[in-house]
C-alpha positions in Angstrom: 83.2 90.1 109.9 84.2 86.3 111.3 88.2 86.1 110.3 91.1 84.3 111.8 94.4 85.3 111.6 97.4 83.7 113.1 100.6 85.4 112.9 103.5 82.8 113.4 107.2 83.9 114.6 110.5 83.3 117.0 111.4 85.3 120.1 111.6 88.6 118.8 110.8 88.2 115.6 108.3 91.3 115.4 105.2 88.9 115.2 103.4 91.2 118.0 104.3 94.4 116.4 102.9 93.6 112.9 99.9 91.7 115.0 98.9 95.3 116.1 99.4 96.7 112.8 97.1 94.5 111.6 94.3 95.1 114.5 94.4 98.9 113.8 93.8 98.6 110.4 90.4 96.8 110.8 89.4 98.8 114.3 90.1 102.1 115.9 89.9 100.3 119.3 90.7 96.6 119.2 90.3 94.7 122.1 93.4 93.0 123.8 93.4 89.8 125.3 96.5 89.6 127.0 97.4 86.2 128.6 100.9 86.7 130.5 101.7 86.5 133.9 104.2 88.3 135.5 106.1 86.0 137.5 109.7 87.9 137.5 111.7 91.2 137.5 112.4 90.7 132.9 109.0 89.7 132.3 107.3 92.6 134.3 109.8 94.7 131.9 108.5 93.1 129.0 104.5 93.5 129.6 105.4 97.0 130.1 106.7 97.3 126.5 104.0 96.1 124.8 101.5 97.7 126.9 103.7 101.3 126.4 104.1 100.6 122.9 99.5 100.0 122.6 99.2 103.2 124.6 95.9 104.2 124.8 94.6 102.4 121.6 93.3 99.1 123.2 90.5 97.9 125.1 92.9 95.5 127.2 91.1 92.0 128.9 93.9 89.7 131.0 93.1 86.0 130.4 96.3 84.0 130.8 94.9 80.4 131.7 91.3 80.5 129.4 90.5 83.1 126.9 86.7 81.5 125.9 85.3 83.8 128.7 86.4 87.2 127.2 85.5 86.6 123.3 82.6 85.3 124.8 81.3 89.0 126.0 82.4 90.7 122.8 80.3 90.6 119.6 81.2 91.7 116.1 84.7 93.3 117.4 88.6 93.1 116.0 90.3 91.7 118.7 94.3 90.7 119.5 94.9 87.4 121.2 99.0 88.1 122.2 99.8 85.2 122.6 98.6 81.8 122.4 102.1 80.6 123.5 102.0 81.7 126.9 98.2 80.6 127.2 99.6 77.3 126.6 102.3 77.5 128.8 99.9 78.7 131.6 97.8 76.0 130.8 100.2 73.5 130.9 101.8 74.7 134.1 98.7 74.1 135.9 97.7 71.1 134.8 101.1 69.3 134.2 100.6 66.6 137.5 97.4 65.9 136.8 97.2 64.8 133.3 99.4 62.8 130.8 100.2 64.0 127.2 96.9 62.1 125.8 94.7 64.1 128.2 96.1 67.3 127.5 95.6 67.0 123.9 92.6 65.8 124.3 91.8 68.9 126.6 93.4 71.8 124.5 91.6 70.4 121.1 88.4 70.9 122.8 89.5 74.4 124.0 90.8 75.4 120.9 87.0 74.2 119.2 85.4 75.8 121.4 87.3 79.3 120.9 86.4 79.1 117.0 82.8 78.3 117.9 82.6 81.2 119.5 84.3 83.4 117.0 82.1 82.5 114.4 78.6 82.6 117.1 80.1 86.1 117.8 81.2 87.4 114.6 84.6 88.1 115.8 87.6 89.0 113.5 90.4 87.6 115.8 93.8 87.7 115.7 96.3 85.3 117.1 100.3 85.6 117.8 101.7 82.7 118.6 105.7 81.1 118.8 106.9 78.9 115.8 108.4 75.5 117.4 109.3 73.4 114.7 113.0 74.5 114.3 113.9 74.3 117.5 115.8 71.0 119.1 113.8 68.6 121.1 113.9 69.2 124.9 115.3 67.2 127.1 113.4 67.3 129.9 109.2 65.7 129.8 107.4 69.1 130.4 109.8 70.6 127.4 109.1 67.9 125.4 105.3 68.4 126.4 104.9 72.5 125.6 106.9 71.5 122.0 104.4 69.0 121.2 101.4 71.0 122.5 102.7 74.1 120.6 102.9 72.2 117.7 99.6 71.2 117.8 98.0 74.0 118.7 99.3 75.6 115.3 98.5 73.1 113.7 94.6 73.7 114.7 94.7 77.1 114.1 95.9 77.7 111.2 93.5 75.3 110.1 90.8 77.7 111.3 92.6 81.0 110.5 91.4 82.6 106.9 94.7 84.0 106.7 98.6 83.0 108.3 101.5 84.7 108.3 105.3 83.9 109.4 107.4 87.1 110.4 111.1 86.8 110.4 113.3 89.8 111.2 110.3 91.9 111.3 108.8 90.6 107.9 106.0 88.8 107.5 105.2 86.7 104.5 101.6 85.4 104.1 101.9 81.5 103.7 98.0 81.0 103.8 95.1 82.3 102.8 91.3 81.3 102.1 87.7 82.7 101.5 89.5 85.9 100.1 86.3 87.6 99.4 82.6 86.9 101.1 81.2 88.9 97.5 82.1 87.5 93.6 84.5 89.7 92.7 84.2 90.6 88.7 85.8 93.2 86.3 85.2 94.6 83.4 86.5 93.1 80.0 88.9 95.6 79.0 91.2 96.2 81.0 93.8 95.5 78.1 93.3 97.4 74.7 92.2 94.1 73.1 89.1 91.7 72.9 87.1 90.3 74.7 89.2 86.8 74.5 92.5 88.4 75.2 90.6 90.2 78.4 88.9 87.2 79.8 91.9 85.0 79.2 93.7 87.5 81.5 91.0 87.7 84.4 89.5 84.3 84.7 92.4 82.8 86.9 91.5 86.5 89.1 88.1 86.9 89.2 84.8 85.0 89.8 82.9 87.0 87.0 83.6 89.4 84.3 81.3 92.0 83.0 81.0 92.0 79.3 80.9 95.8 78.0 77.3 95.5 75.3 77.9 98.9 73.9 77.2 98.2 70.6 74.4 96.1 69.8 74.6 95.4 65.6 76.1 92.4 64.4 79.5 93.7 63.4 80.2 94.1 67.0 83.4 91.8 67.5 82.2 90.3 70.2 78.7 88.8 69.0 81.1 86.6 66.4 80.1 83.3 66.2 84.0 82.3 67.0 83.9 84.5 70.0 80.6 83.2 71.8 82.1 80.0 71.1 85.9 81.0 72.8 83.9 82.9 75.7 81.7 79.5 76.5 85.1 77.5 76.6 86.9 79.6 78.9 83.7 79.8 81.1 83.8 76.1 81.3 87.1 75.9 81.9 87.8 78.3 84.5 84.1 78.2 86.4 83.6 82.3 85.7 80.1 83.8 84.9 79.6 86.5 83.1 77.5 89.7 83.8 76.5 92.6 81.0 76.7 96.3 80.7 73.9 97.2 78.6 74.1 99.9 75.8 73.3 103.5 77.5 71.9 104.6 73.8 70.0 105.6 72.2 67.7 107.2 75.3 65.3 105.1 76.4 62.7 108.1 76.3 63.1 108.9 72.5 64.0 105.9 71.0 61.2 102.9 73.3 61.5 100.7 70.7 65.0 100.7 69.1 66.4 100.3 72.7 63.8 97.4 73.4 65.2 95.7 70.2 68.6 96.2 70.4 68.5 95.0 74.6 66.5 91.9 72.8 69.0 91.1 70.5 71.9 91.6 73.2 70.1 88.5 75.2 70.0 86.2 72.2 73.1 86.3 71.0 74.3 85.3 74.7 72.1 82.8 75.2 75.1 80.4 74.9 77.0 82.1 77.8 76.2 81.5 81.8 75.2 85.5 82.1 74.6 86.1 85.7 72.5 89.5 85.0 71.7 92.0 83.0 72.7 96.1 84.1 70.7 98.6 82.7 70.9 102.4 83.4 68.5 104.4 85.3 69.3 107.2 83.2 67.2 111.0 83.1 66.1 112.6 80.0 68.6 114.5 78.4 69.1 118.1 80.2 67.4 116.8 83.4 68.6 116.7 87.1 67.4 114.7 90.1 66.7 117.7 92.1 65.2 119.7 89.6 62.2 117.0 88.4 58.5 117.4 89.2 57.0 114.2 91.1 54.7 113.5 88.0 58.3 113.9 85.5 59.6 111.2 88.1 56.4 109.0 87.6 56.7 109.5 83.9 60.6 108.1 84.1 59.3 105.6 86.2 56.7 104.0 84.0 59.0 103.9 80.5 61.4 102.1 82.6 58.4 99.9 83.8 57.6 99.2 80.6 61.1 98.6 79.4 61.7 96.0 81.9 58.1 94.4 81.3 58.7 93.7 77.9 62.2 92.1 78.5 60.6 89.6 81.2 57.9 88.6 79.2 60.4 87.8 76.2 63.0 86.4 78.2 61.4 85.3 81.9 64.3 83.5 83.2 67.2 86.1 83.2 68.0 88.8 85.9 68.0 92.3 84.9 69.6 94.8 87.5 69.0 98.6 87.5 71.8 101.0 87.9 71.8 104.0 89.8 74.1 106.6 87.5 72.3 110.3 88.1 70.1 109.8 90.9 70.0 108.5 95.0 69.7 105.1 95.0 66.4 105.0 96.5 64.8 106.6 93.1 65.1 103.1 91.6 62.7 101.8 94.5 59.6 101.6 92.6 60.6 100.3 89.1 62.8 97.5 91.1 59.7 96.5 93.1 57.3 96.9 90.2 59.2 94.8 87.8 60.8 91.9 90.1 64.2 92.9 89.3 67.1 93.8 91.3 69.7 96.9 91.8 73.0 97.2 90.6 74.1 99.7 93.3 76.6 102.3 91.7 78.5 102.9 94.9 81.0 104.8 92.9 78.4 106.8 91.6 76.8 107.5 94.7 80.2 108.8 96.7 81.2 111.2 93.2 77.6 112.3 92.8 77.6 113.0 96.8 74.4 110.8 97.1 73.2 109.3 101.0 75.3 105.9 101.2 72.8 105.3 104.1 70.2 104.0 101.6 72.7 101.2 100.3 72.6 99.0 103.4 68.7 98.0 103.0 68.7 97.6 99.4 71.7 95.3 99.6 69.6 91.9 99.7 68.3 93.0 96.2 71.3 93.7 94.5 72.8 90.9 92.0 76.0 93.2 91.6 77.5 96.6 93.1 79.7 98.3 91.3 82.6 100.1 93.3 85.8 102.2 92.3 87.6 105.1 93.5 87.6 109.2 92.8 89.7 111.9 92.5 89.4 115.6 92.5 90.8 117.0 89.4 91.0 120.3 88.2 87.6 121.0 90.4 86.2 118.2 89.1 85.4 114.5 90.8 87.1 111.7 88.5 85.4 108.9 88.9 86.9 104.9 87.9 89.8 105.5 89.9 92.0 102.9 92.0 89.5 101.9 95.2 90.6 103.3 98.3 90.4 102.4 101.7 87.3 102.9 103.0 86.1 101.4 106.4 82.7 102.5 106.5 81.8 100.9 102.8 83.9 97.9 103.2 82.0 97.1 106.6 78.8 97.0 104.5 80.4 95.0 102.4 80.9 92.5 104.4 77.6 90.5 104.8 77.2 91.1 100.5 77.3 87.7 98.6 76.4 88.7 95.1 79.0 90.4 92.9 81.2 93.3 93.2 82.5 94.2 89.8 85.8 96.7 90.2 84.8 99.1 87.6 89.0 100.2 87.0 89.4 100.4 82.7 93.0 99.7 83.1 95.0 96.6 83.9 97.0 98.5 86.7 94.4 100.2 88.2 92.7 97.2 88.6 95.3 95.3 90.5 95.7 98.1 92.8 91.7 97.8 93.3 92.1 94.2 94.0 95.1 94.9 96.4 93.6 97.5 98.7 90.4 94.9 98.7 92.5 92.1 100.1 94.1 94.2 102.7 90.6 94.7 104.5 89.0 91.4 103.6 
């Protein structure tokens, strides 16, 4: 995952030690691009600090003067960049009586281009420490006067580039930047407050990119198929710049009751015709009584083709929306043949998949296809897996996650466990 993040501080502000926090977090073995030089007794003393205080955790690369060369040879790695101040300094020091202020500038802008060039070429999360100038006094002396400025500027660049900055002071670091929170849409489910549908949306638009609106009941008393409604949802659409994506109704069973679930999805899709409905999810559910494991190849067929049908009749009635399957009772790969025979896409149920113990394997391929995923945590209750729970961390899915541009809907039903979902997501991305 390409991220910048520069960590600002003074002399021993603890800017290096929450710099390696952060690096452990997103890697078990960052890399380490260490750029001082030992050139006395104190300095010696403190490279062996930090290097005693890494231990064994690091993949350590010295690069005091030019640091292009070693993110260069790394690809798709977390690496530590401690610090940019002293790769300055270095820089500076060799360079100081051959070139004037202008040139220098001139010289470390290009440097400092090239370094986010390769980041990016490299897909490179990098972190950067670096000393915080601007309250100090002005030197009195030219090459003092020189570093400031440089430092200055350097700063300046980066945290242009950086995704996130921080500024640690007495060993606490407040986040004074940060951009491009998510690469997905992140959406949520429209009741998280024991309300409406207004008093829900009202509440997430300003949080998410998309909410999914909960279709459970498809007559016309349903609040949320009011006239006023609709016309309250299309404003704060509008407004805020959110879509919105629907949970289809899960009854009556698709295998009893063909045509009473074909009318009531019908009616669903005309009555939010007026709203910017980014797709469609419908369950991939079994016959009542069945299990995955337990169905014939021609009872899979059989699933397969009412589904088929389903999804035929909806396209030919409405060709211009997107319909996305949901995996809810089986691997994710048993939606394969509908998805492909019908042109629609997956809504991958990752929460599903981890409770129901399914192969996560099968998500990476499939996750072109998909117009949403659905992700929340677990717990074991009682001998029993919970499922809806606050997200956890979780390295392996959230690496997937990061080439996914459609939308992730955090599938919390409260307002708290949802901003604990959102929280443990921003930690990681």
């Amino acid at each position: 995952m390409k991220k910048i993040t520069l960590i600002l501080g003074g002399i021993r502000s603890g800017k290096s030690h929450f710099a390696e926090q952060k690096a452990e977090f997103y890697s078990e073995k960052p890399v380490y691009i260490a750029t001082a030089i030992a050139f006395d007794e104190e300095m010696k003393l403190r490279i062996a600090m930090h290097r005693q205080r890494r231990g064994v955790r690091y993949e350590t690369v010295e690069a005091p003067y030019d640091i292009t060369g070693p993110l260069d040879r790394l690809k798709d790695r977390t690496v530590l960049v401690d610090c940019l101040t002293l790769n300055l300094s270095n820089r500076l020091l060799a360079n100081e009586e051959h070139m004037e202020l202008e040139e220098l500038i001139e010289s470390d802008e290009a440097y400092l281009e090239d370094i986010h060039e390769i980041i990016t070429k490299n897909n490179l999360n990098v972190i950067f420490v670096s000393n915080e100038v601007g309250f100090a006094p002005i030197e009195i002396n030219k090459l003092g006067r020189y570093f400031q400025d440089l430092q200055g500027r350097w700063n300046r660049i980066m945290a242009w580039y950086a995704d996130e900055v921080y500024m640690v002071q007495a060993g606490i670091p407040t986040l004074i930047k940060k951009k491009n929170l998510f690469p997905f849409r992140v959406s949520a489910p429209s009741y998280l407050l024991p309300t409406g549908a207004i008093e829900n949306v009202t509440y997430l638009m300003d949080k998410v990119d998309d909410i999914q609106l909960l279709a459970f009941d498809s007559t016309a008393q349903d609040p949320l198929f009011k006239k006023d409604t609709l016309m309250t949802l299309e404003y704060l659409a509008k407004e805020s710049g959110v879509t919105y994506s629907v949970h289809m109704p899960v009854k009556p069973k698709l295998f009893d009751h063909f045509e009473k679930r074909l009318d009531a999805a019908c009616f669903i899709i005309e009555k939010l015709s007026c709203l910017r409905i980014s797709t469609f999810s419908v369950h991939y559910d079994l016959p009542d009584g069945k299990k995955w494991q337990g169905l014939k190849q021609e009872e899979k067929r059989g699933i397969e083709d009412t589904y088929i049908k389903f999804f035929n009749a909806l396209k030919g009635k409405f060709p211009g929306i997107d319909i996305s399957l949901e995996n809810t009772e089986t691997p994710l790969s048993a939606l394969d043949r509908v998805v492909s025979g019908c042109g629609i896409s997956y809504c991958i149920e990752i929460g599903h998949l981890l409770v129901q113990g399914w192969d996560l394997a099968e998500i990476e391929s499939r996750l072109e296809q998909a117009s949403v995923v659905h992700l929340h945590g677990w717990e074991e209750r009682e001998g029993k897996r919970q499922d809806h729970r606050p997200i956890t961390y979780d390295r392996k899915i959230f690496k997937l996650l990061e080439s996914y541009r459609g939308i992730l809907t955090i599938e919390n039903y409260h307002k708290l466990l949802f901003e604990k979902s959102l929280e443990v997501l921003g930690e990681y991305f």
